[in-house]
C-alpha positions in Angstrom: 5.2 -21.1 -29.2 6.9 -24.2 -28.1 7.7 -24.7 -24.5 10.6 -24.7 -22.6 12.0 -28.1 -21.7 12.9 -28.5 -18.1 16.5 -27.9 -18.3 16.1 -24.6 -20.1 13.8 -23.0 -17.6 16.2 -24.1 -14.6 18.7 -22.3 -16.6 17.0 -19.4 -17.4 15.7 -19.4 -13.6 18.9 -19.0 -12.3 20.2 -16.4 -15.3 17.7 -14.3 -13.7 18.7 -15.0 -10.0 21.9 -14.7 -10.6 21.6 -11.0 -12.5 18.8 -9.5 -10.1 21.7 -10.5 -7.2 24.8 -9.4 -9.4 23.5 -6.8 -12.0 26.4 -8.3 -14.3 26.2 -10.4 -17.7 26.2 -14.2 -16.6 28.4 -16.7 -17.5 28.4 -21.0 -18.3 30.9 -21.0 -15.8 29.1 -19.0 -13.3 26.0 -20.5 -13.3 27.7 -24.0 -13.3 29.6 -23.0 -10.2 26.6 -21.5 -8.5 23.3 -23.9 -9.5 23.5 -27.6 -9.3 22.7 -27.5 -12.4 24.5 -31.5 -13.0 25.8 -30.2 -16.6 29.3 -29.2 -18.0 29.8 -25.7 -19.0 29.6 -26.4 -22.4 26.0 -28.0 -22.3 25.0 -24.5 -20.6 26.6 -22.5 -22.9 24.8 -24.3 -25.8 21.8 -23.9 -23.7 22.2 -20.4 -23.2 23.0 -19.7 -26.9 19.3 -21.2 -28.1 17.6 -19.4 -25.1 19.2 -16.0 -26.8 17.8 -17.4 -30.2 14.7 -18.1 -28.5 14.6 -14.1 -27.5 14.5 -15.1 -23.8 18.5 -13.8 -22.8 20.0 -11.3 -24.5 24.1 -10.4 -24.9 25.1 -7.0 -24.2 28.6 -7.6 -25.8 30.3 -10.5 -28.3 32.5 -11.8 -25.2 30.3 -11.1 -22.3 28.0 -13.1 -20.9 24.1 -13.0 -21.1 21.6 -11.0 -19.6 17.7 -11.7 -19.3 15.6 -9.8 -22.3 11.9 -8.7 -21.2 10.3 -11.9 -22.7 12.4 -13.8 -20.1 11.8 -11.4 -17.4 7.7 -12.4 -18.4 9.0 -15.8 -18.2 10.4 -16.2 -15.3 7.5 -13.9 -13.3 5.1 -16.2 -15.1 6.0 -19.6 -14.6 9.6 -19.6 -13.1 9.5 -17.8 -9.9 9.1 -18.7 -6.1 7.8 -16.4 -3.9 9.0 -16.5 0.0 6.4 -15.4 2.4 7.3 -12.9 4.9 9.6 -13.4 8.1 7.3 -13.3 11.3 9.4 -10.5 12.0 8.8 -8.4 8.9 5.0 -8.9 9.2 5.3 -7.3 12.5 7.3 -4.5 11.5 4.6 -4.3 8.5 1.9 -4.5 10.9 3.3 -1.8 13.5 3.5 0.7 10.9 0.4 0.8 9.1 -1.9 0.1 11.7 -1.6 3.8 13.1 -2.6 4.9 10.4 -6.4 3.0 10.2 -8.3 6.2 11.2 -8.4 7.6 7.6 -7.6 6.2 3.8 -5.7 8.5 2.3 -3.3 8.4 5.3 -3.3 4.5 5.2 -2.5 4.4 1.4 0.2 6.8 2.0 1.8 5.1 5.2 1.5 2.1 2.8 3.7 4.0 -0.2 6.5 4.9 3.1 5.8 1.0 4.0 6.7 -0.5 0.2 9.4 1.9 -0.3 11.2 1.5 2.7 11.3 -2.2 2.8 11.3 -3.7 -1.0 14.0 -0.6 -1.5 12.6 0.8 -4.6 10.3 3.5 -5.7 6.4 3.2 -4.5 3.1 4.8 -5.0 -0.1 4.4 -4.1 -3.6 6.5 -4.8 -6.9 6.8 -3.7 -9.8 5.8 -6.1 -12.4 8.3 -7.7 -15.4 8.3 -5.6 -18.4 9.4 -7.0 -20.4 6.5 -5.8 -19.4 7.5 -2.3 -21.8 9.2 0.0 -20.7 12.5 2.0 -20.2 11.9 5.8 -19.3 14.8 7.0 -18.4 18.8 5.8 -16.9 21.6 8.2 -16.0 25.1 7.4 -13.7 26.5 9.6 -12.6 30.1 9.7 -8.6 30.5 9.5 -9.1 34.6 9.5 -11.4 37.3 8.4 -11.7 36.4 4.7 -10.2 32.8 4.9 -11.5 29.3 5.8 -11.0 25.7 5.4 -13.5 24.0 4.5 -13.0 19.9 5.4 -15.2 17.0 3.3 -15.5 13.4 4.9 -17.1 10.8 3.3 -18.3 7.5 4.3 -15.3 5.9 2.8 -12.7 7.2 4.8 -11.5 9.8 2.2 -10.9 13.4 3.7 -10.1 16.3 2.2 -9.4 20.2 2.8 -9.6 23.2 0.7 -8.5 27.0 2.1 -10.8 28.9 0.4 -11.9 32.9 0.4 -15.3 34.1 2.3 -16.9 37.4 2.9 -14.8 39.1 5.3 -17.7 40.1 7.0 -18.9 36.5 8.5 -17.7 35.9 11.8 -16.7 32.0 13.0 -20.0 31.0 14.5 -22.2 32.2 11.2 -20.0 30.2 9.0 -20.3 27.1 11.4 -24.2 27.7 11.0 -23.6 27.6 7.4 -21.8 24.4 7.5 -23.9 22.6 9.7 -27.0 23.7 7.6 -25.2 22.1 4.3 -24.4 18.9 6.3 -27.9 18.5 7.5 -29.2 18.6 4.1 -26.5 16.6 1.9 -25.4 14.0 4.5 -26.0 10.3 2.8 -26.0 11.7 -0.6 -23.8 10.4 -3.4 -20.9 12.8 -4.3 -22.1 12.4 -8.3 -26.1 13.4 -6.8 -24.8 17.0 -5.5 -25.6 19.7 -7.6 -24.8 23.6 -7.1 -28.8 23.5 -6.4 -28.4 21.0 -3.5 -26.1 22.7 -2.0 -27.6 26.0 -2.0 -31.5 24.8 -1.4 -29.4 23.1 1.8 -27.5 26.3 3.0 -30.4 28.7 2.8 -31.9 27.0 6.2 -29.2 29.2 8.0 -31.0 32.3 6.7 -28.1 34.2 5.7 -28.7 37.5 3.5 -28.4 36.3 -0.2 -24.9 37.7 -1.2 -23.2 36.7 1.7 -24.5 33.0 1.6 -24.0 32.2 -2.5 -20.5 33.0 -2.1 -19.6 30.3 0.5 -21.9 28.0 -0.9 -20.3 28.3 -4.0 -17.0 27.6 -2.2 -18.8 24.4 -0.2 -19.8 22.6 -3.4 -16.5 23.2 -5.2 -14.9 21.6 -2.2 -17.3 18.4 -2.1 -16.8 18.0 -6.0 -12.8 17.8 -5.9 -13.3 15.5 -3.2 -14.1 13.3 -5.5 -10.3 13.6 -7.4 -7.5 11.1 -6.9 -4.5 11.4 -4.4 -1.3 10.3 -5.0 0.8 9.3 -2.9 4.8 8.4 -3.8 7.9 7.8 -2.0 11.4 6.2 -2.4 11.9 8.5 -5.7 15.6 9.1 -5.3 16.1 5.2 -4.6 16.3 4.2 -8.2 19.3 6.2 -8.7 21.4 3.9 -7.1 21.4 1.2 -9.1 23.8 0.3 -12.0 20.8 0.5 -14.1 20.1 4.3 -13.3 23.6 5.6 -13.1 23.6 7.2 -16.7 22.7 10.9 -16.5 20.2 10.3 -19.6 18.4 7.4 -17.8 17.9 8.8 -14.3 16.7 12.0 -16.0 14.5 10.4 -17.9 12.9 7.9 -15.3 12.6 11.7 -12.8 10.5 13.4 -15.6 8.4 10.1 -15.9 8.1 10.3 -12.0 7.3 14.0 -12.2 5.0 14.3 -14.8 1.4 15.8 -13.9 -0.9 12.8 -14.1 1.0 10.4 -15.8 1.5 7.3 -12.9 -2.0 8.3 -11.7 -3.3 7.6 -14.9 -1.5 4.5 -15.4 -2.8 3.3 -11.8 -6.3 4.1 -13.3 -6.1 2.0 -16.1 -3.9 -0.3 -14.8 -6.6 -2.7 -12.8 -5.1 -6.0 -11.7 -8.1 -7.7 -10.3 -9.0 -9.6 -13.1 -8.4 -13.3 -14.2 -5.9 -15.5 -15.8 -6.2 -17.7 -18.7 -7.1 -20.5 -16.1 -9.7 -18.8 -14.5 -7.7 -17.8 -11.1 -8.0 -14.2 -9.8 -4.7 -13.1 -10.0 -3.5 -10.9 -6.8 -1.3 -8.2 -8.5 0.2 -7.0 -11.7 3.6 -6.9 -13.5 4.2 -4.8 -16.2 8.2 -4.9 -17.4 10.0 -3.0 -19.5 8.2 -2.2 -23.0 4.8 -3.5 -21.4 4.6 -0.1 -19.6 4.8 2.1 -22.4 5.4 5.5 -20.4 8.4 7.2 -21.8 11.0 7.2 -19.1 10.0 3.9 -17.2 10.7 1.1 -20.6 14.1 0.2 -18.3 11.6 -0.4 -15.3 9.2 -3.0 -14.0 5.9 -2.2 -12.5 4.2 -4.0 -10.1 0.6 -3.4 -9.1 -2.7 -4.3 -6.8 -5.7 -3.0 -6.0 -7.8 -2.4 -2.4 -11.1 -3.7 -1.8 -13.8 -3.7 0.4 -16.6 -5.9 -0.8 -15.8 -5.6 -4.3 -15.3 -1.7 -3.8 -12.6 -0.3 -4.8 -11.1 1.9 -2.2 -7.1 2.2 -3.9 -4.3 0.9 -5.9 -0.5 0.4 -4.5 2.5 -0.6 -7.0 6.3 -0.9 -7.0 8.6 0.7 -9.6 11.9 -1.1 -10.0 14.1 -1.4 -12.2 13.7 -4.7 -14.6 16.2 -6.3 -12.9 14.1 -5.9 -9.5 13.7 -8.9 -6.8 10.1 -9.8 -8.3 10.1 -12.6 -5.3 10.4 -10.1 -2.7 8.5 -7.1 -4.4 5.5 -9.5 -4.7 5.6 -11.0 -1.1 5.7 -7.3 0.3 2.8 -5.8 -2.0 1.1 -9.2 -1.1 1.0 -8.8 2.8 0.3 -4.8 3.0 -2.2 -5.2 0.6 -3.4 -7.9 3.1 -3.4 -5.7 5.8 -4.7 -2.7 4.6 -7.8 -4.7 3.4 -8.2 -5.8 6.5 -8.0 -2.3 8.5 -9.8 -0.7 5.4 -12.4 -3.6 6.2 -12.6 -2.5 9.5 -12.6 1.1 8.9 -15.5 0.8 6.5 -17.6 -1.2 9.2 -16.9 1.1 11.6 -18.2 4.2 9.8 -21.3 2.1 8.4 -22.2 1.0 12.3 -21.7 4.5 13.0 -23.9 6.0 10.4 -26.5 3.1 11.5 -27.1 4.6 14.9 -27.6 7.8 14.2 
């Protein structure tokens, strides 16, 4: 593919500035007025015309002006692009919000979903990573009445999770709090993927609890550390996408809402979707844009997608992403995804160091 010569790409740059701002066809005249672009309105237009042969603008009608197709979106988030870095200010604002939110990963990811949402103005998610590599810290049962308890599973990586489940209504608080100490002894350290149903129970029976009442909560116990190990989702600013031009037909915003809604579908995308990889030059590459047909999820194809991942010495502890629509500010999506996914490295960093000192002196 031949590459753009300089005065193309400044026109296409400022196509695309000018529609993420305006969300209306641009013009020769428009740009000319706008850009110092040092050209007539004629050269533009001619310009314009080969960029829409080239497949980089597109035009919605015969007299209207153009608009950017997806292989000029790619184009300009490529090569074309600047990206601002964040206002002190906003990095304190950033800051102020996620940092109360250090004491546990699920509620940091999802404090950073409120974070994105709230200040880029679009849709956000984030998600916690499967964790069968992780090792269990902590589990508590705790009785909510006769019959019901909530069992709590903490593992070294920050991740905690509950599950109300049903017990003999004939164990009182302190036996099942024997119980749970006796399974916590015997499986703390271990790798979620090394329990078994056996370990669990071989651990249990040191509270020497008749047969039939134990096997029934330690049933309960192991069912609770395995969906520990199952991906949370977090998502917020849903109902933001409908107020764009882009969204305002029935048929889209329905469609993009089902995407949203559907059991599994963003989570799985997330999975799959790993941006920590390299470039053709060999530079790690911070985040991930997917737009418009490069998503391929029913629902999102008039949407962009921007995505990074959370690590902690090469572990990965989530993923975070954007969901705009194509015409989203790519500059300012990427400079916010960039800083909290700064940040939360940094507590999750922190967090992680704190439970491995923690688990070092005992």
């Amino acid at each position: 593919m031949t590459p753009l010569d300089e005065r193309k790409r400044s026109i296409l740059k400022a196509v695309v500035d000018d529609y993420i701002e305006t969300a209306e066809p641009i013009g020769s005249k428009q740009l000319v007025s706008r850009h110092a672009l040092a050209v007539s309105p004629a050269t533009v237009r001619n310009e314009m015309s080969d960029l829409e042969q080239l497949g980089y603008l597109e035009q919605p009608h015969t007299s209207a002006g153009r608009v950017p197709s997806d292989k000029g979106y790619r184009e300009y988030v490529d090569s074309l692009m600047s990206v601002d870095p964040l206002s002190p200010e906003e990095e304190t604002l950033i800051r102020e919000r996620l940092d109360v939110h250090f004491d546990e990963l699920g509620e940091a990811l999802r404090s950073a979903s409120s974070v994105l949402s709230a200040t880029t103005g679009y849709t956000s998610v984030a998600m916690t990573p499967r964790l069968r590599t992780s090792q269990l810290k902590q589990i508590k049962m705790l009785m909510i009445e006769p019959g019901r308890a909530v069992v709590v599973v903490v593992l070294a990586a920050g991740i905690v999770k509950d599950r109300v489940v049903r017990i003999p209504e004939l164990l009182d608080a302190a036996t099942l709090a024997k119980v749970s100490a006796a399974v916590e002894e015997g499986l703390s350290g271990m790798k979620l993927e090394d329990i078994t149903l056996i370990a669990v129970t071989a651990a249990g029976r040191r509270a020497k609890l008749p047969e039939a009442l134990l096997n029934q909560i330690l049933y309960e116990a192991y069912i609770s550390i395995k969906q520990a190990d199952s991906m949370s989702v977090y998502m917020d600013g849903t109902n933001r996408m409908l107020g764009y031009p882009e969204f305002q037909e029935i048929r889209k915003a329905r469609g993009f809402l089902d995407a949203l809604h559907e059991e599994g579908l963003i989570a799985g995308y997330l999975a799959e979707d790993n941006p920590d990889g390299e470039d053709t030059d060999g530079h790690r590459r911070p985040y991930m844009i997917r737009i418009g047909q490069e998503i391929s999820l029913g629902g999102l194809d008039g949407c962009s997608f921007v995505t990074t991942t959370c690590r902690d010495a090469g572990t990965l502890l989530g993923s975070i992403g954007v969901i705009g629509p194509k015409r989203m500010d790519y500059s300012k999506v990427v400079s916010h995804i960039g800083f909290v996914r700064r940040t939360l490295d940094e507590g999750m960093r922190n967090l992680m160091d704190g439970n491995r000192n923690t688990e070092e002196t005992r």
